[in-house]
N, C-alpha and C positions, 0 to 999 in steps of 0.2 A: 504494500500500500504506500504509496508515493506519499511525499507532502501536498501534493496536489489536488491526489483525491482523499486522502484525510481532510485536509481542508472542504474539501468539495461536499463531503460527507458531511462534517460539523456544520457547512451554511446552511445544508438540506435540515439538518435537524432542528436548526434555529429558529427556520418559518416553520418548519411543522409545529415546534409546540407554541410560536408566536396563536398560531392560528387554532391549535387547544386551547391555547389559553380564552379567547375571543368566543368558542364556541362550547368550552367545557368548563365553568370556571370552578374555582379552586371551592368552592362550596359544593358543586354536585361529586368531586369526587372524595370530599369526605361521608358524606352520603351514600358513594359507593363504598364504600370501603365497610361502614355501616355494613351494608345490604351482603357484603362479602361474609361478613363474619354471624351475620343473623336471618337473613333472608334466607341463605342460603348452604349454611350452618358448614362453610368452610373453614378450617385450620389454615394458623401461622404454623412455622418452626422454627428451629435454631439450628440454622444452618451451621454455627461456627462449632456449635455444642457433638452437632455430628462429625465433623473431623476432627474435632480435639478429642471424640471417647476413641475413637482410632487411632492416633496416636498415641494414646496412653498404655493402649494397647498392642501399639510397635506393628500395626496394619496399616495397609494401604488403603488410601482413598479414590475413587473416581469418580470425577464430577464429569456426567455424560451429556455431552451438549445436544442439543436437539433446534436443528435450521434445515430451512430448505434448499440457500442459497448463501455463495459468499461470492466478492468482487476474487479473490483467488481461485475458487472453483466452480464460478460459476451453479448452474440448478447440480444441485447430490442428490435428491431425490422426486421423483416424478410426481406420485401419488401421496402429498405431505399431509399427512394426521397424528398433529403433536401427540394426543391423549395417547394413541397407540404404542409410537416409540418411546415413550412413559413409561406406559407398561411392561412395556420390552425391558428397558432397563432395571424397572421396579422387582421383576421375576428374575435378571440375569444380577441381582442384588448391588447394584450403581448406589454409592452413596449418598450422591445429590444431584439434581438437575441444574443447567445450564440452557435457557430458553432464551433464544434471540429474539429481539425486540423490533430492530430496527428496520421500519418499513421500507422504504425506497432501495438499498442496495443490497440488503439478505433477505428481502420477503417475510421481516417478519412483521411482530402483531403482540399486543401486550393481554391481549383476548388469550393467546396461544397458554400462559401461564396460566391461566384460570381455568381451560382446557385441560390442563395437564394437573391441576393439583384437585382437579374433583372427578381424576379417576385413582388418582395413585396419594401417599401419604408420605411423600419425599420434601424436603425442601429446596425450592427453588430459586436459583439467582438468575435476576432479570440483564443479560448483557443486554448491553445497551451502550449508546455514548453521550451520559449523561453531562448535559451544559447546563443545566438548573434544575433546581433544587421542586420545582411544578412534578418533574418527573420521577422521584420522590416517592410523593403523595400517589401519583398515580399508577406508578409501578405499586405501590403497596396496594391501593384498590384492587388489584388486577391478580393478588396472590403471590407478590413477591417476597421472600424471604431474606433475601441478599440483593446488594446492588453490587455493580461494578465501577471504581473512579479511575478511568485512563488516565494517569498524568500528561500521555504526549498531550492528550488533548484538552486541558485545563490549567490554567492558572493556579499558583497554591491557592491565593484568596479564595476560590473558584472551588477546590479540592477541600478547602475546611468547610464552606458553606454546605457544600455536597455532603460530608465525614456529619457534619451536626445534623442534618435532617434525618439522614438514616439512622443515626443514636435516637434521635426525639422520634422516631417510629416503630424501635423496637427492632430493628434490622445487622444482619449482619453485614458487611460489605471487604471486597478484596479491592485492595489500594495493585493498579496494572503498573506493570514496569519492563520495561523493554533495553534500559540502560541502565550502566553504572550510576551514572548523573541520577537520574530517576528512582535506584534504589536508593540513594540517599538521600533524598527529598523523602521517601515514603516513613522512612524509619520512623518520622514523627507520629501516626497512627497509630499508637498504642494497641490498640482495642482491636484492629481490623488483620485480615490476611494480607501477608502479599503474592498477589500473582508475576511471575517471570513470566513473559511470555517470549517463547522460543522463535515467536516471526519478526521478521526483521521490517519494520510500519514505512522502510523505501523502496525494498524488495518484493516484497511479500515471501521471501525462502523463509526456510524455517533452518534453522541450525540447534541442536541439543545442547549445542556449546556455551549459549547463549546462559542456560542455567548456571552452570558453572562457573562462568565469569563472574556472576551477576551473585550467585548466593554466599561467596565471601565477606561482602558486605553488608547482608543479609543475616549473618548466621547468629546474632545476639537478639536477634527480633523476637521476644516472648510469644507471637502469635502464631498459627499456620502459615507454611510456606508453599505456594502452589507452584508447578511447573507447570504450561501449558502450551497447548499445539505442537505439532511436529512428529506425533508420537503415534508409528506404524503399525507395532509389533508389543508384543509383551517383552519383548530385547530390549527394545528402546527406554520402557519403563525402570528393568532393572537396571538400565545404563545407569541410571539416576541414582537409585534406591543404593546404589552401591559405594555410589562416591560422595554422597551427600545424606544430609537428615531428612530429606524433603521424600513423603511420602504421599501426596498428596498430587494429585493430577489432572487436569481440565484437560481432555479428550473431544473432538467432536468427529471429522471426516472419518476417518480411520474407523471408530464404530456404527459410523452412520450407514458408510457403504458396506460392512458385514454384521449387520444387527444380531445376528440371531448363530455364526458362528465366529464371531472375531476371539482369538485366543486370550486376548487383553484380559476377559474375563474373568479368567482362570485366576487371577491376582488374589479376584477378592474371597 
């Protein structure tokens, strides 16, 4: 993902929630949010609560992402039915879910999490490339249990405003980092995970290497530490698990295109 279309991406997201904002206001979706939890008698969770009893427990974690589309791979799946590959995961015993949000350049839908947590009883983190704090409130209407804060793509000011809404919501959240620079901005997060993420945001490759670099400076952070993307094979994972603390894994393509016999499984 270029600076370019990172950029491109963050403007798209800016009039999208300009235009939430105008036609959704921040009063009906606490009202949803209401309706979420008593209309319709869905559950939160704690997300961070389920990889932190895994680690205590010296297991591995994997957070199974479920998208239709990414600007790297274009459509991965033809016939998209979040609730399903939910359940896929939920019986292939997936720790937590990873539900893409973002409309316009991965087809998603914040609908899709709400899909997916009133068939299965996982906690879910709403990716997304959250630029305000509206998104928030709304991703929590919608069933989120975690947010995600890209540093490439915010401001610190930007990054704490995000870090407070989801604490004032009861959420968990993974602070993204893709550089040394970045992991060291993150460290002040106490409270949250950090995600590495193994693609490289002017590339789009993915390198494993990327962990490694990256979780030296990393490695005093009280919190979960995630690796993410890149990750083929159940090799790829133990590459990790072997060199590092980090048990914990955000997965998407690789068990999207073999749901039902990718070996990764075998982990947990």
């Amino acid at each position: 993902m270029s600076k370019d279309i990172l950029k491109k991406i963050i403007d798209t997201r800016i009039k999208r929630i300009e235009y939430m904002k105008m036609t959704r206001p921040i009063e009906d979706l606490y009202q949803a949010l209401e309706d979420y939890e008593h209309m319709y008698n869905l559950k939160f969770y704690d997300f961070k609560k389920n990889i932190q009893n895994n680690l205590d427990k010296n297991k591995i974690s994997i957070i199974g992402e479920i998208k239709e589309a990414s600007p790297s791979a274009g459509n991965i799946i033809k016939d998209f039915f979040p609730q399903h590959i939910a359940k896929i995961y939920k019986n292939k015993k997936i720790t937590c879910l990873s539900v893409l949000c973002e409309e316009d350049f991965f087809l998603g839908d914040m609908f899709h999490m709400f899909l997916c947590k009133a068939e299965v009883d996982l906690p879910v983190l709403c990716k997304d490339f959250f630029i305000d704090k509206y998104q928030v409130l709304w991703a929590r209407s919608r069933g989120a249990d975690a947010i995600l804060i890209i540093l490439a793509a915010v401001t610190d000011n930007l990054a704490d405003e995000l870090y407070q809404e989801a604490i004032k919501h009861n959420m968990s959240i993974i602070v993204e980092v893709h550089t040394v620079e970045e992991a060291k901005r993150a460290l002040r997060f106490k409270d949250a995970l950090i995600g590495i993420n193994n693609r490289n945001l002017k590339t789009l490759k993915t390198d494993l290497n990327t962990t490694f670099e990256i979780n030296d400076v990393l490695i005093n952070h009280k919190g979960p530490l995630v690796s993410e993307s890149g990750f083929k094979n159940k090799d790829d994972v133990l590459k990790i698990t072997k060199k590092t603390n980090i048990k914990t894994f955000l997965i998407g393509e690789s068990l999207l295109k073999n749901l039902d016999s990718n070996s990764i499984y075998s982990l947990l």
